[in-house]
N, C-alpha and C positions, 0 to 999 in steps of 0.2 A: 235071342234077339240079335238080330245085326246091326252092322256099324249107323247106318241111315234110320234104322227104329230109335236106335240111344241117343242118337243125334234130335231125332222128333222130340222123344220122351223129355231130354234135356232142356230144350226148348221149352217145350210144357211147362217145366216145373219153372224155367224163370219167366214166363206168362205169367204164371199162377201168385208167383211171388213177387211180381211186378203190381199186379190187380190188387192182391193182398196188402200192400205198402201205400195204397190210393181207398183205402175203407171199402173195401170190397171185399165180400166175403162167398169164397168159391164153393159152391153146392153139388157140384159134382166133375166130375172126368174122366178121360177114354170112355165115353158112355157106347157103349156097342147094342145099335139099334138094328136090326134086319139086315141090312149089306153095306151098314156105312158107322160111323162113330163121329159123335159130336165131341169135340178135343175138351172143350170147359162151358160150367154153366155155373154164372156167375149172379149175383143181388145185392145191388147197394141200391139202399132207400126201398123206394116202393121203381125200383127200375129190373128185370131180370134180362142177362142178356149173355144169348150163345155164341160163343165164343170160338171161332178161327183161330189158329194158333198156323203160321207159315214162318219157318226160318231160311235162311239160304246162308252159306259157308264161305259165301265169294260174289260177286256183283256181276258176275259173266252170264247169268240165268236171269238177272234184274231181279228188283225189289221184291222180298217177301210177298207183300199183298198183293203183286201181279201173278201169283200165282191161284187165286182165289179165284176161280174160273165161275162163268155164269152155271156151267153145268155142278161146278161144286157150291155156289151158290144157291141154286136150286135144292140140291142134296141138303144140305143142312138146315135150309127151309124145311124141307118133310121131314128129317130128324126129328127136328125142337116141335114137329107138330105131333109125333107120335110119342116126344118124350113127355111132352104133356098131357097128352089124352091119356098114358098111364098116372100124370101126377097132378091133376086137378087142382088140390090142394096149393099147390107151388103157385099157383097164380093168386093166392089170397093179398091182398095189401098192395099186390103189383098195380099201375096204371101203363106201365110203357114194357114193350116185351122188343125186344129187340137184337140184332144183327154185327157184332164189332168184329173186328180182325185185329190181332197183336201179334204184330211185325218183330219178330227178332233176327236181326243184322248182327252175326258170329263176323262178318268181315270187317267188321268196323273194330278200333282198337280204342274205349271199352267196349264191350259186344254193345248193340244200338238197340232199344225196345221204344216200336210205338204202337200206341193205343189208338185204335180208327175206332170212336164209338159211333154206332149207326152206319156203319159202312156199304150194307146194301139191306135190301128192302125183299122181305121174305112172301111170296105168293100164300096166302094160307087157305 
């Protein structure tokens, strides 16, 4: 794994432990669908929701979440749509299935973590 995957991965895990510390309980990660990977797929209450995960190491590239392009927008829309057409079940109790992005800012000193719940709007 190189330096920019440990950097991602990194990131993930303080997502995951960010989500985790807000009664969120994470279902899965790095899920690897056909030619793309959903970072986290997370459920609290009756809400399920897939999860972006964008970091950036310095503010010269702009904010995490502008990095969430309509084309990767798109992509993780058909994800969550074939991750669930294998998992049926996973929608039980759910009423809101939805789209967030958790922003983690390495440049900021504490590193900076935000939560966009509903960030964009998935085509299904």
């Amino acid at each position: 794994m190189n330096e920019r995957q440990q950097f991602g991965r990194a990131a993930e895990e303080v997502a995951a432990r960010y989500l985790q510390s807000r009664g969120w309980r994470v279902l899965d990660r790095n899920v690897r669908i056909g030619r793309g990977e959903l970072d986290l797929i997370a459920r609290r209450g009756a809400v399920l929701a897939f999860v972006e995960v964008k970091a950036r190491r310095s503010a010269a590239a702009g904010s995490p979440e502008d990095a969430v392009t309509p084309h990767k927008r798109r992509q993780v829309a058909r994800l969550a749509g074939l991750w669930l057409a294998f998992r049926p079940w996973a929608l039980t109790g759910i009423t809101d299935v939805r789209f967030d992005i958790v922003a983690v800012d390495a440049a900021a000193v504490p590193v900076s973590v935000r939560h966009l719940p509903a960030a964009f709007i998935g085509d299904w």
